[in-house]
Structure formats: C-alpha cells, structure tokens
C-alpha positions as CSV (number, residue, x, y, z in Angstrom):
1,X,-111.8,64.1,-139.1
2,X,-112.2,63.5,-135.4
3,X,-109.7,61.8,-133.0
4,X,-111.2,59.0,-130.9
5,X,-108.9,59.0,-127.7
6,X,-109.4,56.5,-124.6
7,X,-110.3,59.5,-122.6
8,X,-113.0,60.2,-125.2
9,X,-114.6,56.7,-125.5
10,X,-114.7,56.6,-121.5
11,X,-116.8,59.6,-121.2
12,X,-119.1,58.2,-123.7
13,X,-119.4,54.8,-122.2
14,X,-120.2,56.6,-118.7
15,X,-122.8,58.9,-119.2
16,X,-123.9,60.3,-122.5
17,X,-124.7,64.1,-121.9
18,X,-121.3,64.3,-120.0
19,X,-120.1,63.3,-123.1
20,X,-122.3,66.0,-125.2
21,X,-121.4,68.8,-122.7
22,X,-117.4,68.1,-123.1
23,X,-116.9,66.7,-126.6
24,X,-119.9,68.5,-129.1
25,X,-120.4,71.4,-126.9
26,X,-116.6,71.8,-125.8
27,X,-117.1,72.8,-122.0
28,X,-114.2,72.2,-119.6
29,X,-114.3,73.3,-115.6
30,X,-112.6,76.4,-115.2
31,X,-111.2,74.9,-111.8
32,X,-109.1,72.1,-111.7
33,X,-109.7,69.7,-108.9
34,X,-107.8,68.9,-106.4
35,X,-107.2,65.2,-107.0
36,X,-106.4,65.6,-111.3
37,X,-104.0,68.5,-110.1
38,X,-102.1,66.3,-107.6
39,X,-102.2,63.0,-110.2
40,X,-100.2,65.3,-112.5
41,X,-98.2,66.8,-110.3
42,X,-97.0,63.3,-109.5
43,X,-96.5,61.9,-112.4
44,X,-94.7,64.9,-113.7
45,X,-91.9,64.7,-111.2
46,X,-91.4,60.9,-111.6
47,X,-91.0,61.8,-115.1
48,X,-88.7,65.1,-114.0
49,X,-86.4,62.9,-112.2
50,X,-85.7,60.4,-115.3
51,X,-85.4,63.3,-118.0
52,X,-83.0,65.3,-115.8
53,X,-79.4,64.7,-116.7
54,X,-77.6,67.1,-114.4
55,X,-75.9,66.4,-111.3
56,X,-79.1,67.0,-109.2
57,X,-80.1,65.5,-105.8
58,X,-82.9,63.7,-106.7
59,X,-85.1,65.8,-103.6
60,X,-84.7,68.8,-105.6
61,X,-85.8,67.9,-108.7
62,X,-89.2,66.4,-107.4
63,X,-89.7,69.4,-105.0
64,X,-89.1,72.3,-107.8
65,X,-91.3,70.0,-110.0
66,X,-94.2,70.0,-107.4
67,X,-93.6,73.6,-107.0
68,X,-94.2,73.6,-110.5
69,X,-97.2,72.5,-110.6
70,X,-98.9,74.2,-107.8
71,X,-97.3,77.8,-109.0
72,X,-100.8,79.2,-110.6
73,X,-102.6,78.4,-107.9
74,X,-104.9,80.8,-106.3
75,X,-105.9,79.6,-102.8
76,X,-109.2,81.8,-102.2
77,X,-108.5,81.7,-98.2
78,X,-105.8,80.5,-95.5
79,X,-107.8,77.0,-94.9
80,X,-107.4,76.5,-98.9
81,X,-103.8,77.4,-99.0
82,X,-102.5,75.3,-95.6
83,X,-104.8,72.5,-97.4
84,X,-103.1,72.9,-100.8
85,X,-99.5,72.6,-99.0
86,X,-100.2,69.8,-97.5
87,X,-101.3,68.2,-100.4
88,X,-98.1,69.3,-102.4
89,X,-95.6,67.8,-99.2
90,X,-97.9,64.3,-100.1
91,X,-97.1,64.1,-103.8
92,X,-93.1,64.9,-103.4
93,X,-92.8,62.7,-100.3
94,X,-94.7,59.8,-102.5
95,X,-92.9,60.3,-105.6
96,X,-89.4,60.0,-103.8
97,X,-90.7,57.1,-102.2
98,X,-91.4,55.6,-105.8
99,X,-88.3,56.7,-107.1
100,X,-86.7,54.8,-104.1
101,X,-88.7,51.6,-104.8
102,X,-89.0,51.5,-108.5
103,X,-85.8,52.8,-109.7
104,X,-85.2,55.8,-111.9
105,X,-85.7,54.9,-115.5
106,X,-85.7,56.6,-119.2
107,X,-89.5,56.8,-119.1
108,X,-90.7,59.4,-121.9
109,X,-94.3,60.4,-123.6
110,X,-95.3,59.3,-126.5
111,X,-98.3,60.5,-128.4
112,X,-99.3,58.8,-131.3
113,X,-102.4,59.7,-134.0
114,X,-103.1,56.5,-136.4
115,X,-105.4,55.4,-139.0
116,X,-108.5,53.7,-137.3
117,X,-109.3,50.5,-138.7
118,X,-112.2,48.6,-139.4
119,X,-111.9,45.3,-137.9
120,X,-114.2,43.5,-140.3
121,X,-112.7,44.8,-143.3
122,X,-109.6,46.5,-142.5
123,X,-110.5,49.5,-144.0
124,X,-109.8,53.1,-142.3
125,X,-112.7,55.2,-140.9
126,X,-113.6,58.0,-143.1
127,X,-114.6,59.9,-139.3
128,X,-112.2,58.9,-137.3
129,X,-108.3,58.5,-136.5
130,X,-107.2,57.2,-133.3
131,X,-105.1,59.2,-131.1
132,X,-103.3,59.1,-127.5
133,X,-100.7,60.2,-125.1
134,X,-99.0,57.4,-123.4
135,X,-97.3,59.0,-120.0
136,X,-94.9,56.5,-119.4
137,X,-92.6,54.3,-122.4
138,X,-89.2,52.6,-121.4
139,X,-88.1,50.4,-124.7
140,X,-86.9,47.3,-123.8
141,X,-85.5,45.9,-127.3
142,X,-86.1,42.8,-129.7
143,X,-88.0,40.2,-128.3
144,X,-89.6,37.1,-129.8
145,X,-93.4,36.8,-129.4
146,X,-95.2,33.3,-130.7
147,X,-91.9,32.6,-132.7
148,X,-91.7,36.1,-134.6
149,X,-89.2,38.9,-133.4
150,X,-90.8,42.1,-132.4
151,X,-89.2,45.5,-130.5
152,X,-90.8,45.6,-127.1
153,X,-91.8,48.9,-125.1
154,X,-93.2,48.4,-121.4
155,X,-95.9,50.7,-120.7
156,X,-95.6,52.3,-117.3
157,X,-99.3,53.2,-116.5
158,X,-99.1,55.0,-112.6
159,X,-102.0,55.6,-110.9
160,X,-101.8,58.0,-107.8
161,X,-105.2,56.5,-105.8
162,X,-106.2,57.8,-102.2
163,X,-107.0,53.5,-101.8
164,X,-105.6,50.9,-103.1
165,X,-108.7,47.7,-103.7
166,X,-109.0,44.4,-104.6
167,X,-111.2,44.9,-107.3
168,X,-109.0,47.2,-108.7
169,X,-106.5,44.9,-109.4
170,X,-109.1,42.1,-110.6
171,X,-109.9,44.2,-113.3
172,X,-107.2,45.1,-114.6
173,X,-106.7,42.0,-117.5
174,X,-109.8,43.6,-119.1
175,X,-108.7,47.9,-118.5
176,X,-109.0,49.7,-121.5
177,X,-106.8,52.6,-121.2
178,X,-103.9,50.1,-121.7
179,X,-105.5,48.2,-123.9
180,X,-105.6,51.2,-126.1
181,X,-102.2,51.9,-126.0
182,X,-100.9,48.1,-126.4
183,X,-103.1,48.3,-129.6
184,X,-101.2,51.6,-130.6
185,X,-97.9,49.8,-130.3
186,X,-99.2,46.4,-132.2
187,X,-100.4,48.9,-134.8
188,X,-96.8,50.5,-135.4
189,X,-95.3,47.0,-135.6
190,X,-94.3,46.8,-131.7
191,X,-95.4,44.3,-129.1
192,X,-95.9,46.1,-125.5
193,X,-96.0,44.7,-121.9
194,X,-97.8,47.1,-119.2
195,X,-96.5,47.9,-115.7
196,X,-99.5,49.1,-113.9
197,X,-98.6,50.7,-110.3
198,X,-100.8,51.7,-107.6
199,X,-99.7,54.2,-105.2
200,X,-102.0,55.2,-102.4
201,X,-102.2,58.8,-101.5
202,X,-101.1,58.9,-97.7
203,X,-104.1,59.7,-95.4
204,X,-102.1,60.9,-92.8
205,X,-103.0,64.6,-91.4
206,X,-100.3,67.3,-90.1
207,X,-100.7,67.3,-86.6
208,X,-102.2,70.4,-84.4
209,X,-101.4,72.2,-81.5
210,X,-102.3,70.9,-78.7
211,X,-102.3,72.0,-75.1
212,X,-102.2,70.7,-71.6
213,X,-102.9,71.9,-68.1
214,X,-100.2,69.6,-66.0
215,X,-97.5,69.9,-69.1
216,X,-95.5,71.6,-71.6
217,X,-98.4,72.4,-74.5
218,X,-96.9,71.1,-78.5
219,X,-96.6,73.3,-81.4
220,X,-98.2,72.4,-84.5
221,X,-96.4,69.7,-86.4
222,X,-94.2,71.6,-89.3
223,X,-94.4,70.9,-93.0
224,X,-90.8,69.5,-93.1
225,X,-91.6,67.5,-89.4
226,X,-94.5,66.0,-91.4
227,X,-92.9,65.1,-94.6
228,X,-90.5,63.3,-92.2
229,X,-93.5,61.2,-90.3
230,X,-94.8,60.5,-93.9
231,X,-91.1,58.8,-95.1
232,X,-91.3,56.8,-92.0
233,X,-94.5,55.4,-92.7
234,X,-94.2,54.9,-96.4
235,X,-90.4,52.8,-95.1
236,X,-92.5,51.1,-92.4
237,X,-95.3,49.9,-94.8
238,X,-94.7,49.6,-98.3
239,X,-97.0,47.1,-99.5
240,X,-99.7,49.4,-98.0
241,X,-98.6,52.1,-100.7
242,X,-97.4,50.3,-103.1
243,X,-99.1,47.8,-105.9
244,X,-97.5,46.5,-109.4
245,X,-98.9,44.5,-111.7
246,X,-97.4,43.3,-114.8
247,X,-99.9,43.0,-117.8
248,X,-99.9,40.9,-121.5
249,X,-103.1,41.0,-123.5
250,X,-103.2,38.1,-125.8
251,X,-104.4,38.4,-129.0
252,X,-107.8,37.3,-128.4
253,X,-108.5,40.5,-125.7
254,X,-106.8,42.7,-128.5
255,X,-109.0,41.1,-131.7
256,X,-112.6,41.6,-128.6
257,X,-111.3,45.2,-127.9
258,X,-111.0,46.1,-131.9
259,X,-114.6,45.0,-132.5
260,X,-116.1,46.7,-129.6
261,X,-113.9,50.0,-129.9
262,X,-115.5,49.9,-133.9
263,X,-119.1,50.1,-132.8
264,X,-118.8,52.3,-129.5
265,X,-117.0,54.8,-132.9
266,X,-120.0,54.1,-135.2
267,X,-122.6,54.7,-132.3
268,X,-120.9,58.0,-131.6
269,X,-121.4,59.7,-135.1
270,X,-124.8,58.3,-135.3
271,X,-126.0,59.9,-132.2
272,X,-123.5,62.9,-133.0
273,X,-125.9,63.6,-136.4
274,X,-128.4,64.0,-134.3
275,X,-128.7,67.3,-132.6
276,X,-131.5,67.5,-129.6
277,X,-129.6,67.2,-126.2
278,X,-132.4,64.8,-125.9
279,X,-130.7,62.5,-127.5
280,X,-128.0,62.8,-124.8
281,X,-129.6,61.0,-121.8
282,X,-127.7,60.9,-118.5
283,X,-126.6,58.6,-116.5
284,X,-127.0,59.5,-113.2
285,X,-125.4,56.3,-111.6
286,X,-122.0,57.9,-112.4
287,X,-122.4,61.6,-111.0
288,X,-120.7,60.4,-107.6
289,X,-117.6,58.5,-109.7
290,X,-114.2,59.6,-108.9
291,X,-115.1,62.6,-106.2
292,X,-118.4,63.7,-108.6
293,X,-118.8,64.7,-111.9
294,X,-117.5,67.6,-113.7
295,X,-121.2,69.2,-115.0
296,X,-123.6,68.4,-111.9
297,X,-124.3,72.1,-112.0
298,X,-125.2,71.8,-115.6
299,X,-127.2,68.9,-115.1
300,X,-128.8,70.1,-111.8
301,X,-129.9,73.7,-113.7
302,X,-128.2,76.0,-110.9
303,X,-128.4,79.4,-111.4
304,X,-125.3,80.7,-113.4
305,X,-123.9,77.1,-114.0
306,X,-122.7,78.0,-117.3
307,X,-120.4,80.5,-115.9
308,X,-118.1,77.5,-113.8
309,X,-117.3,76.4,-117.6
310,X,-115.2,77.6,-120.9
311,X,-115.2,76.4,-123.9
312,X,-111.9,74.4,-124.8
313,X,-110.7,72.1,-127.8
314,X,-111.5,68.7,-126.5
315,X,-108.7,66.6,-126.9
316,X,-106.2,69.7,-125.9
317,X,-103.8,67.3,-123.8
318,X,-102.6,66.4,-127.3
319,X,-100.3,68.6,-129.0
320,X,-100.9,69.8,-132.0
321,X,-97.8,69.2,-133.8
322,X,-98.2,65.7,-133.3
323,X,-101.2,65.3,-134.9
324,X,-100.8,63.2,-138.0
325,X,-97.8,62.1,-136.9
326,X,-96.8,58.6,-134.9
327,X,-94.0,59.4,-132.2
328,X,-93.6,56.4,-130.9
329,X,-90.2,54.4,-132.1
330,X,-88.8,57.1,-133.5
C-alpha cells in the first residue's frame, strides 16, 4: 500500500513527469540546494531551542544547531564556502530573532500514517493510506467547537521565504499543506488551529573592503560585525521580516478538500497502471517554481543527467517506525 503525503499530491498537481521521475522512478538530486538546506536548518534550531532543557543560552543552542546542519557540507571552492557562511550567520541571526518575537514554546513533530477514506462512502482505500510529518504541534487543551468539546493542537507551519507577498497571504484560507494536516487531527478526534509565519530571509550582503586615496581604506565587514548589522535591522524593522497569520478551516473547506484529495488519489493509480513515460507529460510552466526544478537536466536530455540523481525511497522524510502508527496525542 502506498502513502499519499501532501508533498506527494503537490508534485503531482505541478507537473506530471516530475512526479514520474521522483515517486515511480524514485530519483532524488544528489545535491541539496541551497534554499531546502537553509529552510531546515532554520526550522531545526527553532525546534532545538524548545526541546532543550538545560541551562543553555539560547545563542548557543541555535548556533551549534546551524552548525549542525551545515557539518557535511562540501564547499567545492572558497567563493562556495564564504557564500555558505554567510548563509549559515542569516538562519541563526533569523531564528534568534524569532525566538525573540514568538516566544519559546513546546513545539514537537508529529508524524501520523492513517486509513484514507473515501468521502462518498466512507470506506478506506485498498491503495492508499495517508501519511505526514507535521514540523511544528503545541497542544493547547479542551476546547468547545459548534457546542461539542474537542482537545485542540495549533499547528505552527514556518515558512523561511527570501520575500514576503501579498498574495501569499491571500491564499492561504485555501493552502493545502495545512489543510492536510488539520484533516489529520479531525481524523484522530482533535480540532486544530494553524499559525502560519512568514520570515523573510535577510537580503543584506557582508560588506567588502574598500579603499580610498585621501583616507584610511576599511577591512572587510567580519562574520560576527555582520550578524550584528543583521540584529539591528531585523530590531529596526520587524514587520518587514515578520508575517503571522492565524488559520480555521470550516467544515465546508475540510468536506471540498476530502472530495478533491479522493480523485487527485484515484487519478494517480490510474495513470500509475499505465507504464509509457508518455503518459507523464510535463508541465513546463513550473520548471522556473521555487529557484527551478529538481530534473531540468532530465527533462532537457543533457549529457550524463542521470548521474546528478540516486535512487531513494520516496517518502524517506518519514520514519519508518512510524509507519502504521498515529503519533499524534499520544
């Protein structure tokens, strides 16, 4: 039986042979990039700073939690490694100022792998079972909900974004990565509220060297000097890095996303019984999405392409020892 994760369902809505080349034929990038490695890294020491119960200043626990991160990294040359430092001062500089502005709270993971029903009749799928990993869960108690009580979770769903949009936050009554998850909760008897939080990526460059003819010339700007210039602009504007949004799906968004969830899992094993990549057309109006796709050298035919991939267990962010088990409220 397969697991149908958000992740999963959002490659297939975007462009059909992505999906083919990561979920039948199981091809992952062999490097990381840059902007998934630094979205971890941040969300990892937010979560680093709530789990740690020693007497630890906060800076240090986000720093060796970057470091972390970043410790099997192979910069190839000096430009990659200066670049990669830089990037790892922006995610513990951001993450402290998150801490500072959102608190420090219980947060934990939750994975959860659950019967997927069919809306119509309420039967499970004989293909699939539904399956996640929730980042952030703080429970929050009994609460009444349309004069029934219910234990309530908030979702904490953080987003690490080099720009933070309008539209962005327009859309988010109708995203489906927390829809997903508030329907996990409904389905194990809880009712979930969703904090949704924004923070931009600072755009802000180290400065150089410079030199001058009539005066002393300045030494390039150190990594702790810049960290410093990055604090006092995250202090000095913090609505420019900062968004939260505070989500409820009623039950009519929950009943549309069921329904349309159903036949996006139906349409899946029908074109999965078919095997001709031809039946795995692309969509080439998403190969520039989110800093370009993953298998443009696939797609493009270059010369050795295959050789930038390996083959991996698709939904490997999910441990197995979780599977077949429901985590959450336990």
């Amino acid at each position: 039986m397969q697991l149908l994760t958000h992740s999963r369902m959002a490659v297939y809505r975007d462009c059909h042979r992505k999906y083919y080349l990561r979920h039948v034929r199981g091809l992952t990038p062999v490097a990381e990039r840059h902007f998934r490695r630094r979205g971890s890294a941040f969300g990892l020491a937010i979560l680093a700073v709530g789990q740690d119960d020693q007497d630890i200043p906060m800076r240090k626990i986000i720093e060796k939690s970057v470091q972390d991160s970043y410790k099997d990294e192979h910069p190839a040359n000096t430009a990659e490694a200066e670049a990669m430092a830089v990037e790892a001062v922006r995610v513990y500089v951001m993450a402290e100022a998150y801490i500072d502005r959102y608190g420090i709270d219980q947060r934990r993971e939750v994975e959860y792998d659950l019967p997927l029903i069919n809306p119509y009749t309420n039967q499970p799928s004989m293909e699939w079972r539904r399956a996640g990993k929730i980042d952030g869960v703080i429970t929050l108690g009994s609460r009444r909900w349309n004069d029934e009580e219910y234990l309530w979770a908030r979702i904490v769903e953080d987003k690490f974004t080099s720009s933070i949009q309008k539209v962005m936050i327009d859309r988010l009554p109708l995203d489906q990565q927390t829809t997903e998850y508030v329907d996990a909760f409904l389905q194990m008897g809880w009712r979930a509220e969703v904090a949704y939080r924004h923070t931009r990526v600072p755009g802000i460059e180290p400065l150089k060297a410079k030199t001058y003819k009539t005066k002393p010339d300045l030494p390039a700007e150190s990594l702790e000097e810049y960290a410093e210039r990055l604090r006092e602009d995250v202090a000095e504007r913090p609505s420019f890095y900062f968004d939260e949004q505070i989500l409820y799906y009623p039950d009519e968004h929950m009943e549309d996303y069921r329904r349309g969830r159903w036949h996006l899992s139906r349409e899946i094993i029908d074109r999965e019984d078919t095997e001709s990549i031809d039946n795995w057309w692309m969509n080439t109006s998403k190969c520039a999405d989110f800093g370009g796709c993953d298998f443009i050298p696939l797609c493009c035919q270059w010369e050795g392409a295959i050789n930038l991939y390996r083959v991996e267990e698709p939904d490997i962010e999910l441990s197995e020892e979780t599977h077949g088990a429901t985590t959450a409220g336990q």
